[in-house]
Residue frames as a rotation matrix with the C-alpha (Angstrom) as fourth column:
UNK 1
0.033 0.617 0.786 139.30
0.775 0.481 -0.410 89.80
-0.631 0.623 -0.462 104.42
UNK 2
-0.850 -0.519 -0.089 139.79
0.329 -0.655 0.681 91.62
-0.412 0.550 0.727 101.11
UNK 3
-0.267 0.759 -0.594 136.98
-0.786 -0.528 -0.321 93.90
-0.557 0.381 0.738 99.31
UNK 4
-0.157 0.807 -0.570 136.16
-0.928 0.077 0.365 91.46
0.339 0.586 0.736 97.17
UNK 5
-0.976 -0.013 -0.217 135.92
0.140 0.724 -0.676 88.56
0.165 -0.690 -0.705 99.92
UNK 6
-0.552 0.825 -0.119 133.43
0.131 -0.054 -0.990 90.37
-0.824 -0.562 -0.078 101.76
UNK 7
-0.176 0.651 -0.738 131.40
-0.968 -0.249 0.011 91.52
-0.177 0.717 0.675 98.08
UNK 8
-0.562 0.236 -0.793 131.36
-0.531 0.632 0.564 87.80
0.634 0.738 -0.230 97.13
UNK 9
-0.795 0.509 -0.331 130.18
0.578 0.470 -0.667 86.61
-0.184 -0.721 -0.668 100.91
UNK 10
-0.333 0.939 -0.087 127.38
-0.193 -0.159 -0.968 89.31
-0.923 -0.306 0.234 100.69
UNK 11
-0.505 0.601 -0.620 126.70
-0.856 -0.443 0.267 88.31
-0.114 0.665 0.738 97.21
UNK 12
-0.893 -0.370 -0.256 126.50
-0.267 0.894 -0.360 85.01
0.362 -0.253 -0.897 98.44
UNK 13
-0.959 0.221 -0.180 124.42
0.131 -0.221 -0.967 85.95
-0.253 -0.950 0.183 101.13
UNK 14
-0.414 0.658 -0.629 121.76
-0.820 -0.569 -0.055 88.00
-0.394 0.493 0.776 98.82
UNK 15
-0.688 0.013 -0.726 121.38
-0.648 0.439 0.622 85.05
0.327 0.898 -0.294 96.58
UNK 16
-0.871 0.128 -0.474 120.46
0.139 0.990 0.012 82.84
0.471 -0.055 -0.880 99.38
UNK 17
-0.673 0.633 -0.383 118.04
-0.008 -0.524 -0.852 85.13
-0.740 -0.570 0.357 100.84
UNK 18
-0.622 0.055 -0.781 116.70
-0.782 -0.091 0.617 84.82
-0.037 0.994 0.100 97.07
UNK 19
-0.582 -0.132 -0.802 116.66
-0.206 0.979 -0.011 81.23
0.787 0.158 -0.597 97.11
UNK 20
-0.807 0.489 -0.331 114.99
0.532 0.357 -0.768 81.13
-0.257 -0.796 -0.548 100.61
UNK 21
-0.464 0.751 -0.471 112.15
-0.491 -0.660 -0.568 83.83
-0.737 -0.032 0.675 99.63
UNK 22
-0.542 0.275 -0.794 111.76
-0.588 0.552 0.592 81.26
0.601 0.788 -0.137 95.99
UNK 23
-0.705 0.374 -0.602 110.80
0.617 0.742 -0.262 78.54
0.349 -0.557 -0.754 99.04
UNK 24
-0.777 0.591 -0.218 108.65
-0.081 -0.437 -0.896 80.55
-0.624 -0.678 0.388 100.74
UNK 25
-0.591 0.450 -0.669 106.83
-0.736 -0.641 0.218 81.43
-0.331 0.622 0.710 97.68
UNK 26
-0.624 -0.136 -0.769 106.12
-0.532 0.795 0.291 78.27
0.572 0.591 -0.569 96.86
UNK 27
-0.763 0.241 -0.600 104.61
0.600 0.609 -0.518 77.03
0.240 -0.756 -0.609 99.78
UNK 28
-0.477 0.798 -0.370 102.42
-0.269 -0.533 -0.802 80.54
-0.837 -0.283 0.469 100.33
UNK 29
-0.511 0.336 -0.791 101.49
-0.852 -0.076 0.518 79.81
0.114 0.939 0.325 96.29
UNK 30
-0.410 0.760 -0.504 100.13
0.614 0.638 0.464 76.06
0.674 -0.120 -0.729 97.32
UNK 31
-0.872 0.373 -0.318 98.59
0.488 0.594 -0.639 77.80
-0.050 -0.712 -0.700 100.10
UNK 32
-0.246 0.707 -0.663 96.38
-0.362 -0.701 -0.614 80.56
-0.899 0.089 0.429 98.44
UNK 33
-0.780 0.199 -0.593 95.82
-0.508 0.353 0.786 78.58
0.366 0.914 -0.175 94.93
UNK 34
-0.775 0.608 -0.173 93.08
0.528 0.773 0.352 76.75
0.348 0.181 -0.920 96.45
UNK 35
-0.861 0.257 -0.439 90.89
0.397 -0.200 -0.896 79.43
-0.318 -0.945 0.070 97.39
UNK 36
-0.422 0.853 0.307 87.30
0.887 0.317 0.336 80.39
0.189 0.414 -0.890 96.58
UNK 37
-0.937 0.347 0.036 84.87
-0.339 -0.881 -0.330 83.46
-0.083 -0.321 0.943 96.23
UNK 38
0.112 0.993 -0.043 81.71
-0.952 0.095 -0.291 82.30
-0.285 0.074 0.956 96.81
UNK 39
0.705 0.361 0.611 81.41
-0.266 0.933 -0.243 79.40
-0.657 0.009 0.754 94.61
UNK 40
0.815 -0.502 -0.291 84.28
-0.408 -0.140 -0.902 80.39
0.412 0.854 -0.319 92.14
UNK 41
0.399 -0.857 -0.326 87.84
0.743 0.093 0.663 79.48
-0.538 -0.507 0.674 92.60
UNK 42
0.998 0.064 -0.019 90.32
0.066 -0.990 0.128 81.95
-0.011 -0.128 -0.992 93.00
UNK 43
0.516 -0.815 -0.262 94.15
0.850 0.451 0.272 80.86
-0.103 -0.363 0.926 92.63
UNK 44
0.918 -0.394 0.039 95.93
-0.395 -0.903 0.169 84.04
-0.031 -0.171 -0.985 94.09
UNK 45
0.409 -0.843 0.349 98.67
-0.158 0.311 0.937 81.80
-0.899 -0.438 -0.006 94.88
UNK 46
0.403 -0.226 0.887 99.14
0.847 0.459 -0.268 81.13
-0.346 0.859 0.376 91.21
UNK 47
0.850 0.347 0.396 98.85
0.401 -0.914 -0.062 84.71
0.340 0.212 -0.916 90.62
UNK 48
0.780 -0.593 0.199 101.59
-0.220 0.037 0.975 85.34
-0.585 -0.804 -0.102 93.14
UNK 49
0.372 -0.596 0.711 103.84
0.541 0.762 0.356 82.70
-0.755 0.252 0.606 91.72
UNK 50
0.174 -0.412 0.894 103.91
0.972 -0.073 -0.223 84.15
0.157 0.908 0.388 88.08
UNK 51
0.969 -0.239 0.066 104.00
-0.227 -0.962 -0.152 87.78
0.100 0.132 -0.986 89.29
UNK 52
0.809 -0.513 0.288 106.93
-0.488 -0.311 0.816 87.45
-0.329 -0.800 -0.502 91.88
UNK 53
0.624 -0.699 0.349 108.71
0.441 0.684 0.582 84.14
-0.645 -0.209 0.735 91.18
UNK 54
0.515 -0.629 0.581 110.29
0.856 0.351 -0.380 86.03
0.035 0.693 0.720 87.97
UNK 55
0.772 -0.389 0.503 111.64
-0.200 -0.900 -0.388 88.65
0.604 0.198 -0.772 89.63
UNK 56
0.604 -0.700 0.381 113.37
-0.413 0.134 0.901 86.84
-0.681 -0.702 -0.208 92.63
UNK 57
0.285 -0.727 0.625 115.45
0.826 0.517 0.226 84.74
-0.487 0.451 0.748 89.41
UNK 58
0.620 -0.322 0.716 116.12
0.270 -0.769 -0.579 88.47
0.737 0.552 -0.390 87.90
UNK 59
0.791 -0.399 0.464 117.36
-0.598 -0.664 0.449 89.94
0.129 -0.633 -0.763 90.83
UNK 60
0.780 -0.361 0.510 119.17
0.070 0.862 0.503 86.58
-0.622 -0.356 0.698 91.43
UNK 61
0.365 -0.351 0.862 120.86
0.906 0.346 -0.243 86.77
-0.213 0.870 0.444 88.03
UNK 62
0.813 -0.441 0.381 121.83
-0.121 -0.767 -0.630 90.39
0.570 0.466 -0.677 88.27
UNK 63
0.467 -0.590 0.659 124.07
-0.670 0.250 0.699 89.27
-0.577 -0.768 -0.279 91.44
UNK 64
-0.285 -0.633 0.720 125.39
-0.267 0.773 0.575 86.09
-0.920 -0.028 -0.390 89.48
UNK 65
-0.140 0.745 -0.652 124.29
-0.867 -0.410 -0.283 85.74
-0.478 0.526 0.704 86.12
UNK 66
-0.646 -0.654 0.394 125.45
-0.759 0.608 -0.234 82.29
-0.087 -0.450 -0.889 85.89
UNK 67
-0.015 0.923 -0.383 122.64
-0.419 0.342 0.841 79.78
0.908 0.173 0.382 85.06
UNK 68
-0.325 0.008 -0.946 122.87
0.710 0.663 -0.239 77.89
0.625 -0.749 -0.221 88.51
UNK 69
-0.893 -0.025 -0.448 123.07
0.348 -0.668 -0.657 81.03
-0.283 -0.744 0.606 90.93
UNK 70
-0.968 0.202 -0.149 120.44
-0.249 -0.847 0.470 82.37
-0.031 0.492 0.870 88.88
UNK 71
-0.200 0.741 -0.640 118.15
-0.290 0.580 0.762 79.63
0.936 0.338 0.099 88.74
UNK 72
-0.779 0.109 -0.617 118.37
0.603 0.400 -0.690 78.78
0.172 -0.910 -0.378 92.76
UNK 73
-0.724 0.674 0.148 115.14
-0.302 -0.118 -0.946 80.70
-0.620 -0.730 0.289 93.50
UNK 74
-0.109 0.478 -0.872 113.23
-0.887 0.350 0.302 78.65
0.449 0.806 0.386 90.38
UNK 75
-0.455 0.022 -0.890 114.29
0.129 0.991 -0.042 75.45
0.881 -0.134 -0.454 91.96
UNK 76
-0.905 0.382 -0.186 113.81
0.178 -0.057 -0.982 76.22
-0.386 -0.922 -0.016 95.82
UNK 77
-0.359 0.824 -0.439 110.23
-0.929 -0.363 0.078 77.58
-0.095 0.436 0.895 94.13
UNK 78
0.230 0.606 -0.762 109.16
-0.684 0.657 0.316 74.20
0.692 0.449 0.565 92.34
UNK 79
-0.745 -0.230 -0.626 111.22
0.224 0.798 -0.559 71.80
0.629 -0.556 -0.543 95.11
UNK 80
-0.788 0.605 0.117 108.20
-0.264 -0.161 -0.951 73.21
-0.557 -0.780 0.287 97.57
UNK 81
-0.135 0.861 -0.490 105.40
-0.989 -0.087 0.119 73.31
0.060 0.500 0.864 94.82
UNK 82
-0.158 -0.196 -0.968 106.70
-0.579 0.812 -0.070 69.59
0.800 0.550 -0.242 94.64
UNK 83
-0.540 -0.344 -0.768 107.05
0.230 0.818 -0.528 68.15
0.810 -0.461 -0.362 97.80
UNK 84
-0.879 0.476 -0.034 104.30
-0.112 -0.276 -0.955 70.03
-0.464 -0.835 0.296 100.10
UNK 85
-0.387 0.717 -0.579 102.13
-0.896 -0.146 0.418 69.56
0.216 0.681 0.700 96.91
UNK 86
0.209 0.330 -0.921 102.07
-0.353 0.903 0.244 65.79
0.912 0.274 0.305 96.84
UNK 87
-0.003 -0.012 -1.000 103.61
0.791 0.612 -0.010 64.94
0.612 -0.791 0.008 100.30
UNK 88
-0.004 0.121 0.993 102.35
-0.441 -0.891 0.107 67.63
0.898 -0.437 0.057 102.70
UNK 89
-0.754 -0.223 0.617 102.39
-0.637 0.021 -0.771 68.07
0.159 -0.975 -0.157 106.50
UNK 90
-0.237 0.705 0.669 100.27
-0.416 0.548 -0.725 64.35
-0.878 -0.450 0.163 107.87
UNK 91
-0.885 -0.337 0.321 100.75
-0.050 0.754 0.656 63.36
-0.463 0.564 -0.684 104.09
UNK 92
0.432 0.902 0.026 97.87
0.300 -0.116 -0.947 65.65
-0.851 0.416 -0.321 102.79
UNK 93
-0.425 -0.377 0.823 97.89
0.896 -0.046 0.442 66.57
-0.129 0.925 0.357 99.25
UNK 94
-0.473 0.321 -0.820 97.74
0.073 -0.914 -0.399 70.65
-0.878 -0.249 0.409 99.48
UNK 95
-0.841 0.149 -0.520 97.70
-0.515 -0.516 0.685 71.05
-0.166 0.844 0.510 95.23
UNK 96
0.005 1.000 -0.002 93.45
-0.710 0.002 -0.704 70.81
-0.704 0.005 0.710 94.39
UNK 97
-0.974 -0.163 -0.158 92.85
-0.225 0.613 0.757 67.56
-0.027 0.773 -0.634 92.29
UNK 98
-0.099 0.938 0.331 89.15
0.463 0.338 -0.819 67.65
-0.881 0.072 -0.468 92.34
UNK 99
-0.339 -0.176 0.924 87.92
0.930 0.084 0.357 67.81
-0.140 0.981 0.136 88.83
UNK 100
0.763 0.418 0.494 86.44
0.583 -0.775 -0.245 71.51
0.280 0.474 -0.835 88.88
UNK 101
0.940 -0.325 0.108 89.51
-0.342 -0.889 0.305 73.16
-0.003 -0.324 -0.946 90.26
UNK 102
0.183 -0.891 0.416 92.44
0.909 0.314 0.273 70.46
-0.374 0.328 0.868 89.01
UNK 103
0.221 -0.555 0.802 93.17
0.877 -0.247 -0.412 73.68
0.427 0.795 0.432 86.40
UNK 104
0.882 -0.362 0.300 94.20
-0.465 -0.573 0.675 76.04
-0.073 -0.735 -0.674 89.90
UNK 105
0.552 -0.762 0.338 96.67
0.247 0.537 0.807 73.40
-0.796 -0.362 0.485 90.42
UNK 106
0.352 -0.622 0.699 98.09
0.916 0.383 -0.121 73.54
-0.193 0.683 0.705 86.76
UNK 107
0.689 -0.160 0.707 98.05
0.006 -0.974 -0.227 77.35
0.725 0.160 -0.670 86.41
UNK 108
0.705 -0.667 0.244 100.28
-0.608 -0.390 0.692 77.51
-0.366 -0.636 -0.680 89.84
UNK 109
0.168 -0.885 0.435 103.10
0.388 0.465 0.796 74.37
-0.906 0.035 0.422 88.94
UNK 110
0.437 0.009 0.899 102.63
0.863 0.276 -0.422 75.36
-0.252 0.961 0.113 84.64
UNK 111
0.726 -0.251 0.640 102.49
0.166 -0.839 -0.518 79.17
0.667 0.483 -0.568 84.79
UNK 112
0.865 -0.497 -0.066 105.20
-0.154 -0.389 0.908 79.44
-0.477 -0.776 -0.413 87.68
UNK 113
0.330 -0.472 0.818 107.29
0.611 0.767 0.196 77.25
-0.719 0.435 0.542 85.94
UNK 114
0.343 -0.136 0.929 106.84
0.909 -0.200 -0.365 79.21
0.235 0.970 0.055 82.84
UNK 115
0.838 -0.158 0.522 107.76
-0.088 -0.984 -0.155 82.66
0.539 0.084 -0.838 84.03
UNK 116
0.621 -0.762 0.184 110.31
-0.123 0.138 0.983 81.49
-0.774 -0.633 -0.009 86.21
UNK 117
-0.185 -0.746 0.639 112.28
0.644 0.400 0.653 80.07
-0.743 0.533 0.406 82.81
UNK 118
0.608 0.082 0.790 111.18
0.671 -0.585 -0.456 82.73
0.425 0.807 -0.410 80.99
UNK 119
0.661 -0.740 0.123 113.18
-0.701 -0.551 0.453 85.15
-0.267 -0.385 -0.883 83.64
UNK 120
0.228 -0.840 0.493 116.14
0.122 0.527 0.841 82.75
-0.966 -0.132 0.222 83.70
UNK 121
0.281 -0.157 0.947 115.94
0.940 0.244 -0.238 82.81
-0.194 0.957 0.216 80.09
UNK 122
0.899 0.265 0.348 116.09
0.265 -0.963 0.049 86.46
0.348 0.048 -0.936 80.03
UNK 123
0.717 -0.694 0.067 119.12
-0.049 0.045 0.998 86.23
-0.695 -0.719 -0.001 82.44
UNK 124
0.558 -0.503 0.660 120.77
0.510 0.835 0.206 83.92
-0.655 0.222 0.722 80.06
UNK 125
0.198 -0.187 0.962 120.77
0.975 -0.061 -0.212 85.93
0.098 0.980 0.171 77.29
UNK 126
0.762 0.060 0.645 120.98
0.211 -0.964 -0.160 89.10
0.613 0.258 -0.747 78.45
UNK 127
-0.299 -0.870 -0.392 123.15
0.584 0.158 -0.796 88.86
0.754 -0.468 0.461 81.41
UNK 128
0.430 0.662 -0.615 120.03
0.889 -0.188 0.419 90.45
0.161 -0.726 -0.669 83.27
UNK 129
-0.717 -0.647 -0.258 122.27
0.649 -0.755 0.092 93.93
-0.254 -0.101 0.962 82.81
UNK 130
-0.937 0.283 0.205 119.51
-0.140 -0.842 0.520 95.49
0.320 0.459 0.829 80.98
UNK 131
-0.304 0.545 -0.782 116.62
0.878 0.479 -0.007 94.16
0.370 -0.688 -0.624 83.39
């Protein structure tokens, strides 16, 4: 295997570790967005989301700047928010839809969302060199 065999398997490698930490996130972000002090809600998990989610698509995008490579820890990110949100383990529904704490739910799918394409955007246009 030639030097740049083994650089493209571990950048390979990196990405998907990327792409698998985007899933995580997602799934810890539904599971701390519903959470409460006292009587308040608290969505850490939102909080989370918009810190983190746009670095794992920076880091992603210095490795591949590519819109796909770049964008795999955005998707893996919203494909959890999506499918443990609405169809969760026993077919519970994790994201809060009661009417004082529906706007946890939108801050974690709206602002993740948004900083995630706002990195990717960033990517795009810069090539995530000056990052």
């Amino acid at each position: 295997m030639s030097e740049d065999d083994t650089a493209r398997s571990d950048n390979l490698a990196i990405v998907g570790l990327l792409t698998f930490d985007g899933l995580l996130l997602g799934a810890f972000g539904l599971a701390f967005t519903p959470l409460f002090i006292g009587p308040v809600p608290v969505p850490i998990g939102a909080l989370l989301s918009i810190l983190i989610l746009p670095w794992l698509v920076l880091r992603a995008g210095e490795i591949d700047p590519r819109p796909g490579p770049a964008a795999t820890p955005l998707i893996a990110w919203f494909l959890a928010v999506v499918v443990l949100g609405f169809a969760g383990p026993g077919g519970d529904v994790l994201l809060p839809t009661q009417p004082g704490t529906f706007w946890t739910s939108f801050v974690l799918v709206f602002g993740g969302l948004g900083a995630g394409l706002f990195a990717l955007r960033r990517v795009l246009t810069t090539g995530a060199t000056h990052v």
